[in-house]
C-alpha positions in Angstrom: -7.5 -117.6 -14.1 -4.8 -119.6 -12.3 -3.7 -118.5 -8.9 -0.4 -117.6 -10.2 -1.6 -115.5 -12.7 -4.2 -114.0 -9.7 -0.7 -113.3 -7.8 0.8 -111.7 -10.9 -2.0 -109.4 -11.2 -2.0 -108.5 -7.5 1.7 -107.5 -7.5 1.1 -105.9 -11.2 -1.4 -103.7 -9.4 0.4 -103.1 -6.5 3.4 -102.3 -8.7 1.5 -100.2 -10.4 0.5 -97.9 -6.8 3.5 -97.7 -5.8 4.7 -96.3 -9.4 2.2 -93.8 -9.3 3.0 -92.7 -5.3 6.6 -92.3 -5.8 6.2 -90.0 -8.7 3.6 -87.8 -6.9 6.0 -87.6 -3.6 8.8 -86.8 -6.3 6.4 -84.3 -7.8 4.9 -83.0 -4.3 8.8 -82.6 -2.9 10.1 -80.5 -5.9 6.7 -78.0 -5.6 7.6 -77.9 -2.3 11.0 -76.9 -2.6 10.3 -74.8 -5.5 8.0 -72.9 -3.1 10.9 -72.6 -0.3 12.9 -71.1 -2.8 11.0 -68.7 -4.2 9.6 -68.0 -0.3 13.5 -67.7 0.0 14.6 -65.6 -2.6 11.2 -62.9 -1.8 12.8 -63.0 1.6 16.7 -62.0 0.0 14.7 -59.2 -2.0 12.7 -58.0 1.1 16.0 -58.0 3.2 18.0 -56.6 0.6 15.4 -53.6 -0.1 15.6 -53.1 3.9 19.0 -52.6 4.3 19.0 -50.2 1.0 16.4 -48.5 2.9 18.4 -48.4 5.9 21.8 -47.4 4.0 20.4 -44.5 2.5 18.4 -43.7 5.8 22.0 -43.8 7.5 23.7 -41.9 4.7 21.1 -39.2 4.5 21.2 -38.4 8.2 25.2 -38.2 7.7 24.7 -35.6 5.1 22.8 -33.8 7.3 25.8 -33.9 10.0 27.9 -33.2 7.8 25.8 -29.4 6.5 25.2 -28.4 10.3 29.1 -29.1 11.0 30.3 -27.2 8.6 27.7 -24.4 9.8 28.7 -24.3 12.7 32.9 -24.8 12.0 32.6 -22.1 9.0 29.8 -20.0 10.5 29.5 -20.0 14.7 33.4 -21.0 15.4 34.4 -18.6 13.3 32.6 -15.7 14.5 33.4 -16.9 18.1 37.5 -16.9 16.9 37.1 -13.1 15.7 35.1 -12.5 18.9 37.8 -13.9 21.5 40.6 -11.8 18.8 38.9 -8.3 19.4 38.5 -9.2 23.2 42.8 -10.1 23.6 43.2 -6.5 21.7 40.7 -4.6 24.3 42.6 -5.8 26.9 45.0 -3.4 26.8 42.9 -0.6 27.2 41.6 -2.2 30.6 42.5 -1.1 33.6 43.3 -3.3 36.3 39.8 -3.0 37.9 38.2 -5.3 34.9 40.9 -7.6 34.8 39.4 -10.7 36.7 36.2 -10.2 34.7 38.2 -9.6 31.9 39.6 -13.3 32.9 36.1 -14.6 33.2 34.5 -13.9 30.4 37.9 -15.0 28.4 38.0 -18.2 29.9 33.9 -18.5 28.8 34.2 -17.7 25.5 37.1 -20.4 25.0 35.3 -23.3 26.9 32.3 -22.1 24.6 34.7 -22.0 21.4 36.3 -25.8 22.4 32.4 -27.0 23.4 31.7 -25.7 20.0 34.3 -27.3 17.8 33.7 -30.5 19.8 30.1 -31.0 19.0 30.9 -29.5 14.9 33.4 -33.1 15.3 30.9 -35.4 16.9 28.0 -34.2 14.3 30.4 -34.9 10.9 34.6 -35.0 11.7 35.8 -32.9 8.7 39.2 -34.9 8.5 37.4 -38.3 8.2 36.2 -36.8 4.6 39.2 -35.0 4.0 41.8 -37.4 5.1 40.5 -41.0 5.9 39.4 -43.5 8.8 43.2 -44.0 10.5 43.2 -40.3 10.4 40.1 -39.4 11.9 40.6 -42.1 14.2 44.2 -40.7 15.5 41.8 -37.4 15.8 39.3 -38.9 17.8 42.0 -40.7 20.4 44.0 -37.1 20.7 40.3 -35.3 21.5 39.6 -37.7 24.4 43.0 -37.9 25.4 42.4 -35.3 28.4 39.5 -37.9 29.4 41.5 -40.8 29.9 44.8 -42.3 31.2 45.8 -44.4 27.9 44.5 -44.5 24.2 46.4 -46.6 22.1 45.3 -47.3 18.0 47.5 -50.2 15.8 46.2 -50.8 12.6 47.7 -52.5 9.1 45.3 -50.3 7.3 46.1 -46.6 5.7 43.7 -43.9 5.1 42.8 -44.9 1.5 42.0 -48.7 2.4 38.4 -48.0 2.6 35.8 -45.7 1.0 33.7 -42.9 2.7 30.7 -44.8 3.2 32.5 -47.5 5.1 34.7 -44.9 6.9 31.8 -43.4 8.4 30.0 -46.7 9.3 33.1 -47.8 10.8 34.1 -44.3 12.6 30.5 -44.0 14.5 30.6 -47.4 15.8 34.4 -46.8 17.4 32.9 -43.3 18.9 29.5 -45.0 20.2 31.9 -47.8 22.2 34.5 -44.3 23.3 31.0 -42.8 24.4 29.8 -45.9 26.7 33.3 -46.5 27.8 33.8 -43.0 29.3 30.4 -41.6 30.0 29.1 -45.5 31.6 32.1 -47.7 32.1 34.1 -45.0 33.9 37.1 -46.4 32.3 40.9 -44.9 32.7 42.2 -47.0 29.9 40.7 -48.0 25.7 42.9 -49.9 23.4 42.0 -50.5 19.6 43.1 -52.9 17.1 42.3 -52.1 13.5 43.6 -55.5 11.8 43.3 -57.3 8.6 42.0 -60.7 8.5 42.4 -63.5 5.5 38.4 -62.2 4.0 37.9 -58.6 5.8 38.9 -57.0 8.5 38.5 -57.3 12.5 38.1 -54.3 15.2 39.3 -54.9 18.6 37.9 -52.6 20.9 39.3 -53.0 24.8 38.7 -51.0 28.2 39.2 -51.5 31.6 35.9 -50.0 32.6 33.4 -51.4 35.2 30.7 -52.3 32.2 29.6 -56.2 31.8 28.4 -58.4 29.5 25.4 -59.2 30.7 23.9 -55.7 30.7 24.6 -55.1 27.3 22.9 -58.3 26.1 19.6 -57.2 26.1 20.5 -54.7 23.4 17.7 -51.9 24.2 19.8 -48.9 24.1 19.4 -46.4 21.5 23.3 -46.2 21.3 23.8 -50.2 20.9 20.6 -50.3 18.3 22.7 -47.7 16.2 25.6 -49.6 16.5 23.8 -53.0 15.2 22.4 -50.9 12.6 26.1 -49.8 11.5 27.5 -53.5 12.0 24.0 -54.4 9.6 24.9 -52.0 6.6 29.3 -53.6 7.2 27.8 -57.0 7.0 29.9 -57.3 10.3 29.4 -59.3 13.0 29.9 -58.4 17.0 31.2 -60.3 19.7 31.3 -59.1 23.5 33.3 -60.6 26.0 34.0 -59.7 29.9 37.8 -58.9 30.5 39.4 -58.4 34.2 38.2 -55.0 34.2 36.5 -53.9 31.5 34.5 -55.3 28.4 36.0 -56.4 25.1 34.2 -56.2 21.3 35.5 -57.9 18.7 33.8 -56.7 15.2 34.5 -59.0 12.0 33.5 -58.6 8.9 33.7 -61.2 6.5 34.2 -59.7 3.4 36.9 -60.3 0.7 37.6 -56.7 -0.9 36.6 -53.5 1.2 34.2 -51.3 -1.0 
């Protein structure tokens, strides 16, 4: 054998190695990748399965708000109402000795009636089933009007834009931010933006409290781990930025049609 021939051979062989390496990289890369995907897709399944889980976790305790609000608005208030009616009729037939505890015990039964209606609203708002989100919204900015200097709510949205379970979702993360702006942030002043966007919608939520950024970025709080848990189920996502007072949140959600 020549040395031409030898050569021939050589490269033949080599040829013949490198034929047989690519097509096992080629075969190695698309087991790999068919691996990633399928690790991929298990991982959509588990995520999706989670938030189910958490959606009717969510919705289930709602229910439950919703049974003990009525109990109490149908049942406690009630009885309370009929209570503070027989009292105004007795207090004709009181003389004047009685009429500073008369006064007293008036006055206490309708801080306990207005206690008791607040917390029936804050466990289930009737008018947010009954009516809608812009509603119930209006509702919520009219009960903490007496806490606060200025509430203002602009939307483009009516009532009948969105469905219950987003309503409610949407609702308990605007009265979690009211909450930490009155009780923490001592603020005087909340302004809300309810505003439709090219693919969803986006919720501006301003005050002019003393709160900051950087102690909400740790995220610890029960009240902020229900809120990411209601921005979870929206598909929503949160951004928090320092304003000259006060804090601003700006929820998006990225989401063509509203279901």
């Amino acid at each position: 054998m020549d040395g031409e021939s030898v050569i021939s051979l050589i490269l033949l062989v080599i040829f013949g190695m490198l034929s047989v390496v690519l097509v096992l990289i080629i075969f190695i890369n698309k087991a790999k990748n068919k691996i990633q995907n399928e690790q991929l897709e298990k991982q959509l399944m588990i995520n999706a399965h989670r938030k189910n889980l958490l959606e009717y976790s969510v919705m289930g305790q709602e229910k439950e708000r919703d049974r003990l609000s009525a109990e109490l608005h149908d049942g406690i208030v009630s009885k309370l109402n009929i209570i503070h009616f027989k009292l105004t009729n007795l207090k004709t037939s009181l003389n004047k000795d009685t009429d500073n505890e008369y006064t007293s015990i008036n006055n206490l039964l309708h801080d306990t009636i207005t206690e008791t209606r607040r917390i029936s609203h804050d466990l289930f708002p009737v008018v947010l089933e009954s009516f809608g989100i812009i509603t119930a919204l209006e509702e919520l900015k009219e009960l903490n009007k007496s806490s606060l200097d200025e509430i203002t709510l602009t939307t483009d949205y009516t009532d009948s834009d969105f469905k219950i379970e987003k309503s409610v979702h949407l609702y308990r993360i605007v009265q979690e931010l009211f909450n930490n702006s009155i009780k923490y942030a001592k603020c005087s002043k909340i302004k809300i933006q309810l505003l439709k966007s090219e693919d969803g919608f986006i919720l501006i939520y301003q005050d002019n409290g003393i709160g900051k950024k950087s102690e909400l970025s740790e995220g610890k709080g029960l009240g902020i781990m229900n809120l990411k848990s209601r921005l979870s189920l929206l598909n929503a996502s949160m951004e928090i930025d320092n304003l000259s007072p006060g804090l601003q949140f700006k929820i998006t959600q990225h989401q063509k049609e509203l279901e």
